[in-house]
C-alpha positions as CSV (number, residue, x, y, z in Angstrom):
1,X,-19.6,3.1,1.2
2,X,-20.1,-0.1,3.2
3,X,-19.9,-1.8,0.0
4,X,-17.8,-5.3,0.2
5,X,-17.4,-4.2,3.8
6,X,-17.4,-7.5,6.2
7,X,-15.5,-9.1,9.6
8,X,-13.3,-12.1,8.8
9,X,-14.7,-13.5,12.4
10,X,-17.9,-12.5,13.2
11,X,-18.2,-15.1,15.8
12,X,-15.6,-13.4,17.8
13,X,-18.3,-11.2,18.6
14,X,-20.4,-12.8,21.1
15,X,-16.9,-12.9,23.2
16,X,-18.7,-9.1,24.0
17,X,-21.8,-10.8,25.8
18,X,-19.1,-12.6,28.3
19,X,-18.4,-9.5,29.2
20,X,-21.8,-7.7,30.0
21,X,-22.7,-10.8,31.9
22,X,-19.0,-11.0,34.0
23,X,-20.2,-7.5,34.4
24,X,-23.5,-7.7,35.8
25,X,-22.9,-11.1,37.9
26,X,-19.8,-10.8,39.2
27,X,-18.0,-7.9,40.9
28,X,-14.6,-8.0,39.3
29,X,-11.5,-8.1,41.6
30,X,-7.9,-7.5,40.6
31,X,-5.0,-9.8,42.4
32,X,-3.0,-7.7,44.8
33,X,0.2,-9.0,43.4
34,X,-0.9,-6.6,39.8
35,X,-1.4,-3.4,41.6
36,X,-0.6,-4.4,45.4
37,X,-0.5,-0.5,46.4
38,X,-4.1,-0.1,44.9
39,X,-6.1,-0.8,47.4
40,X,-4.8,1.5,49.5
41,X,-5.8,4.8,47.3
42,X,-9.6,3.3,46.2
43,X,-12.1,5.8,46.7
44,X,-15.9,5.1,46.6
45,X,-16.7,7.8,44.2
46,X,-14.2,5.9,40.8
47,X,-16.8,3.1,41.0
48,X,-19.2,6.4,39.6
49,X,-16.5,7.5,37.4
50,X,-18.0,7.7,33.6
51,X,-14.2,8.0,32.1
52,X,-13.1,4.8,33.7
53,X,-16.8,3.4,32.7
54,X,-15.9,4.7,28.9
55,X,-12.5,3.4,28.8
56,X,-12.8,-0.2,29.6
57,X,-15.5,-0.8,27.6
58,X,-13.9,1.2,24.5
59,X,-11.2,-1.2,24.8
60,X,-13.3,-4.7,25.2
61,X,-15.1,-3.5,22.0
62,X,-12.5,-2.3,20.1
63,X,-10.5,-5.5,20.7
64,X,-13.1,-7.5,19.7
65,X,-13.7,-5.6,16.6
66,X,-10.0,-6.2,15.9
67,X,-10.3,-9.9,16.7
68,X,-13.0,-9.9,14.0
69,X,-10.7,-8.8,12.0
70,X,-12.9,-6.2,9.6
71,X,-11.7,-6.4,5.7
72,X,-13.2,-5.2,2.6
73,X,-13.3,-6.7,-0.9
74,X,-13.3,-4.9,-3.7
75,X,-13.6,-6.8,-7.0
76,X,-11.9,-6.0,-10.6
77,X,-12.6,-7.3,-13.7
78,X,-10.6,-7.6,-17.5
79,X,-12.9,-6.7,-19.6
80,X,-12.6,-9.5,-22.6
81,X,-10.9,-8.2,-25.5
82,X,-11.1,-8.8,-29.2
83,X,-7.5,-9.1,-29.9
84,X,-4.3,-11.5,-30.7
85,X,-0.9,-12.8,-28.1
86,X,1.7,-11.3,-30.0
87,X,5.5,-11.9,-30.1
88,X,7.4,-9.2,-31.9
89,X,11.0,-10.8,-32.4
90,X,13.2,-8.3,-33.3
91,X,16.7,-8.2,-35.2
92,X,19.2,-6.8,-32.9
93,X,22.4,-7.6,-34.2
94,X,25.2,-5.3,-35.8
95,X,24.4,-5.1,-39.5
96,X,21.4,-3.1,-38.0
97,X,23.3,-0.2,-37.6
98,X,23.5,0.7,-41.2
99,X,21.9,4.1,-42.2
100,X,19.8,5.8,-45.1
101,X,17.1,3.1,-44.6
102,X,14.6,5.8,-43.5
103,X,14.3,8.0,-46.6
104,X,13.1,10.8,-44.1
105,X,16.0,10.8,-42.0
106,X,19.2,9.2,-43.7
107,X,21.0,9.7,-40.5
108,X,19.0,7.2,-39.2
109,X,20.0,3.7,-38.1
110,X,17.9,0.7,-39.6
111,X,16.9,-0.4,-36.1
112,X,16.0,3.0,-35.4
113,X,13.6,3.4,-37.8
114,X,12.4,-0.2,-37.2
115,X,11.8,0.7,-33.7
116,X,9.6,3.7,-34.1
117,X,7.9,1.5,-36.5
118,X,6.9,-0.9,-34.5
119,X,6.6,1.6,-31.2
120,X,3.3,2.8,-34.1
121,X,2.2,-1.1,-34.6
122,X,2.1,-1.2,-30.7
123,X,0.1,1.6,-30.3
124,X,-2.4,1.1,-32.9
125,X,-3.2,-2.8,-31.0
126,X,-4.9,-1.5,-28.1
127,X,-6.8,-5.1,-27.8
128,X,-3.8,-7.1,-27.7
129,X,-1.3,-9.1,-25.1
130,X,1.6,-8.6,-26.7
131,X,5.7,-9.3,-25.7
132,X,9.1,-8.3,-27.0
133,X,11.5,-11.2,-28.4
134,X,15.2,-10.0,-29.2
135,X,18.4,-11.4,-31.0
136,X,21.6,-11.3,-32.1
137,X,24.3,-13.9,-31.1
138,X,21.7,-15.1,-28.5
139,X,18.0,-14.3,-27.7
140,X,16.0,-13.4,-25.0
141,X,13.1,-12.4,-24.0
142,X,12.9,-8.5,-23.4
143,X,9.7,-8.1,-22.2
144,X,6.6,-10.7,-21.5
145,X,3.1,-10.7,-22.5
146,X,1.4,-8.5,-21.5
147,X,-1.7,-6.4,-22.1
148,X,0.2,-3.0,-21.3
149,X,1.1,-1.4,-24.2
150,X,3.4,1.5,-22.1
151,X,5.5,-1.0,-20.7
152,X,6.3,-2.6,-24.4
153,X,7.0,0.8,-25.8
154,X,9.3,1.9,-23.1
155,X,11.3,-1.7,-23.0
156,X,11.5,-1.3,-27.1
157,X,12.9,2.6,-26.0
158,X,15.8,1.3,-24.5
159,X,16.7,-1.7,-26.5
160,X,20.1,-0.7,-28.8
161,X,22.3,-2.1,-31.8
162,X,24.0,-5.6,-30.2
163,X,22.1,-5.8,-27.2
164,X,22.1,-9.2,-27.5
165,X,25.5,-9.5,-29.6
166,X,26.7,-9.1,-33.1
167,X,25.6,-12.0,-35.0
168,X,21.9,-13.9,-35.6
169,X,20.8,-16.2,-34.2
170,X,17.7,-16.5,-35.7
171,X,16.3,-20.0,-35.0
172,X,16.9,-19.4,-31.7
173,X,14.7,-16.1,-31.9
174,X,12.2,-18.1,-33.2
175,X,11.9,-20.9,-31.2
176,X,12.0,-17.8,-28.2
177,X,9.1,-16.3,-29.6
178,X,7.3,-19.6,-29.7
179,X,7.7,-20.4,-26.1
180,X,6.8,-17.1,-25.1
181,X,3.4,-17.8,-26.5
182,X,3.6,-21.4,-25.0
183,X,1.0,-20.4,-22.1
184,X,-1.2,-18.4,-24.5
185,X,-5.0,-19.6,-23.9
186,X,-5.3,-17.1,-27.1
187,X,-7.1,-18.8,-30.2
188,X,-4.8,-16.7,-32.5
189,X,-0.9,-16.4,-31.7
190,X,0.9,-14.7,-34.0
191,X,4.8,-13.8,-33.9
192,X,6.2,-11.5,-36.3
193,X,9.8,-11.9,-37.1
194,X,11.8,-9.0,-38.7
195,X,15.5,-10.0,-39.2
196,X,17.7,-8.0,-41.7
197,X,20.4,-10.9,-42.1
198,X,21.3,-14.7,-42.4
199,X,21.0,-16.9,-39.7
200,X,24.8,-17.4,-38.0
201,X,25.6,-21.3,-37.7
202,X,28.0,-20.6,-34.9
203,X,25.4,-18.6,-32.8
204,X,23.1,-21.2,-33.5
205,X,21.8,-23.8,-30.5
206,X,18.1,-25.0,-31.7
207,X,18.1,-26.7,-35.5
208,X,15.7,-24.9,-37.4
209,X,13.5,-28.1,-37.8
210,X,12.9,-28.2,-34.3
211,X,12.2,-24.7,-33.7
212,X,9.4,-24.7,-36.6
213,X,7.9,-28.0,-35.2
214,X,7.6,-26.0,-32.2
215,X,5.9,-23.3,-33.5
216,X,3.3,-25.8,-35.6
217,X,2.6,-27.4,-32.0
218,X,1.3,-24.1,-30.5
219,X,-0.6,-23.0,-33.2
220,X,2.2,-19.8,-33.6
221,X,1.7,-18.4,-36.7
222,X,4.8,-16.7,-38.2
223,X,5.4,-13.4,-40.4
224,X,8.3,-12.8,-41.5
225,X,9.5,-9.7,-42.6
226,X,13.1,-9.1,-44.5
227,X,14.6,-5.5,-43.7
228,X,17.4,-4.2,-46.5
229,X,18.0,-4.9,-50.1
230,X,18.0,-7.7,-52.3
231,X,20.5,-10.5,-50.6
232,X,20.9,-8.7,-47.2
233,X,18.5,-11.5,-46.0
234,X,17.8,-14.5,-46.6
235,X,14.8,-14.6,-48.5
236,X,14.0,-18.3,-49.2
237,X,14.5,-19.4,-45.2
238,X,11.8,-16.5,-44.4
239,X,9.5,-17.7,-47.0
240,X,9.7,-21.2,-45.6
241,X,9.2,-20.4,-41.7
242,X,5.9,-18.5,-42.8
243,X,4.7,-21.2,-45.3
244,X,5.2,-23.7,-42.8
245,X,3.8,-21.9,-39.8
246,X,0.1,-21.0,-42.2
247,X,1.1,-17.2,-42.2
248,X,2.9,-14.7,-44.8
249,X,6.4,-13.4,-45.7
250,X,7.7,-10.0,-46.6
251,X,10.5,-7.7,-47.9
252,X,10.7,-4.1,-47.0
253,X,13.5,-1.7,-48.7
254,X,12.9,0.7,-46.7
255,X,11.0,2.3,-44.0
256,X,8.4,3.5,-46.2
257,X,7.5,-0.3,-47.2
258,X,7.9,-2.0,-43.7
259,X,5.4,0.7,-42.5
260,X,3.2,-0.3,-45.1
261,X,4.0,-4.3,-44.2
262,X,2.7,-3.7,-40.2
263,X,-0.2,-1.7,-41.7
264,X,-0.9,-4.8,-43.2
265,X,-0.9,-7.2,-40.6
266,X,-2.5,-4.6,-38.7
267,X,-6.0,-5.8,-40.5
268,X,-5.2,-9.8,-39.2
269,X,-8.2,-11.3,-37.8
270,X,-9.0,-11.1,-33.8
271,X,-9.6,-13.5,-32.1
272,X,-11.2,-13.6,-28.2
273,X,-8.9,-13.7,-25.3
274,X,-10.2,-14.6,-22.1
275,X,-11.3,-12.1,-19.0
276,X,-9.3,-12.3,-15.5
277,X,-11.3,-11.5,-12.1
278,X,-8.9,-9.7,-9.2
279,X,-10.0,-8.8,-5.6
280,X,-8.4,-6.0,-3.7
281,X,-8.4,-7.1,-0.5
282,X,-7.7,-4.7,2.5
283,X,-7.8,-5.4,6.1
284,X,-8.9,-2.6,8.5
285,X,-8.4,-4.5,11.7
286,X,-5.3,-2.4,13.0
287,X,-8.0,0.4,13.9
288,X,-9.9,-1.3,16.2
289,X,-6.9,-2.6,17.8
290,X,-4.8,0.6,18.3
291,X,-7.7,2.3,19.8
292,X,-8.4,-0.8,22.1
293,X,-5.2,-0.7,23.3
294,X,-5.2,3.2,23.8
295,X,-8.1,3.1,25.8
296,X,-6.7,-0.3,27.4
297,X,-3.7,1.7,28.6
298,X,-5.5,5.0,29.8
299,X,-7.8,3.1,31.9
300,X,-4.7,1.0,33.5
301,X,-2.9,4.4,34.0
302,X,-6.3,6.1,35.6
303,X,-7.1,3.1,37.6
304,X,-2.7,3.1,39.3
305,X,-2.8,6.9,39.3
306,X,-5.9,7.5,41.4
307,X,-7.6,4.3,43.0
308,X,-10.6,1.8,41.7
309,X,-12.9,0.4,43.4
């Protein structure tokens, strides 16, 4: 119960001892310009009174406790976890909005079904950190890395077609991905790229050279994955980014396959990423002090209202 349980300023507490010697050495005597009427309504038998006794020294101890300022610690610990950083950069822009890509349910948009594809890949990658890239015209970055799997899935919820506009700007998204990672202490950081189109030139900011030398300077490995039929993406750029980056490239017709391509990565190699310690921290010291100055201002009340000694 006590547990963690300790006073900021434990010297504060020999303030107490002042007090039990001013007590039994000196006879204390309050200035008449405090209470000037006081005097005048003392009786003999409040210097007996045990409520008066009670009060005052409630409130010296109280307040000293408070001054002492009682707090308790209690500490938390990440448990390590065998696991990857992960940036899922997703394909955003309008040419996602084409159906019958999800044999299941023709009605379907392709980045619906890409969504509660990956919503699965999230869920299965309990031991990861993983954040949310997305791109069309632009990029940005929809949700950080993080270790919370809930938060990932209900960010991916409300992404929609052209969130980020109706082009692709996909060596932006990549070179996104890659600084997300850029404070990774993670051995392994992986980004897995799913576009379903060509990269737009005039949506374009960061040259694709320097965006994969960027990605070979943190250690990012890249899969890419192609979404749609033959020539609805560019193949040969895809191939290159993951060549280059020491990872693997694939093609996915349809849902059925693209499933099959995050099953796949599913089974990469873990890699060890690094516990965190917290301490709660809470501070109990208002206690002390409200009921110090409770009794404080009941014995001041007492003492005007009838007389002290």
């Amino acid at each position: 119960m006590f547990e963690g349980f300790y006073f900021e300023h434990p010297k504060f507490f020999f303030v107490l001892f002042f007090f039990i010697a001013c007590a039994s050495l000196c006879r204390m005597k309050l200035p008449s310009f405090y209470f000037p009427h006081s005097q005048s309504f003392a009786k003999e038998t409040l210097s007996k009174s045990k409520l008066l006794f009670i009060l005052k020294w409630l409130s010296i101890v109280m307040l000293i406790f408070a001054f002492m300022s009682p707090v308790k610690d209690t500490p938390y610990e990440m448990a390590p976890k065998e696991g990857y950083d992960i940036a899922l950069i997703l394909d955003s822009s309008d040419s996602m909005s084409k159906k019958g890509f999800d044999r299941a349910d023709m009605d379907a948009t392709k980045f619906d079904a890409v969504k509660n594809i990956v919503n699965d890949f999230i869920e299965k990658r309990e031991d990861d950190n993983i954040g949310l890239v997305v791109f069309g015209a632009y990029s940005f970055i929809a949700s950080p890395l993080t270790y919370d799997k809930n938060i990932v899935q209900k960010v991916l919820d409300e992404l929609y077609i052209s969130i980020a506009g109706q082009y692709t700007a996909l060596y932006d998204s990549l070179a996104q991905g890659v600084d997300l990672l850029k404070k990774s202490k993670a051995k392994t950081k992986i980004a897995i790229l799913l576009t379903d189109g060509y990269n737009t030139p005039e949506a374009t900011k960061i040259p694709l050279h320097v965006a994969l030398e960027m990605a070979k300077k943190e250690k990012v490995k890249v899969y890419t994955i192609g979404v749609g039929d033959e020539g609805d993406f560019d193949k040969t750029l895809l191939e290159d980014i993951a060549k280059t980056t020491g990872a693997k490239s694939y093609g996915a017709s349809d849902a059925s396959e693209l499933q099959l391509i995050y099953n796949d990565i599913d089974k990469l190699e873990k890699s060890q990423i690094k516990s965190q310690n917290f301490t709660d921290v809470k501070y109990f010291y208002f206690y002390p002090l409200f009921f110090g100055v409770l009794s404080l201002m009941a014995y001041v009340f007492l003492i005007n209202k009838r007389g002290y000694e």
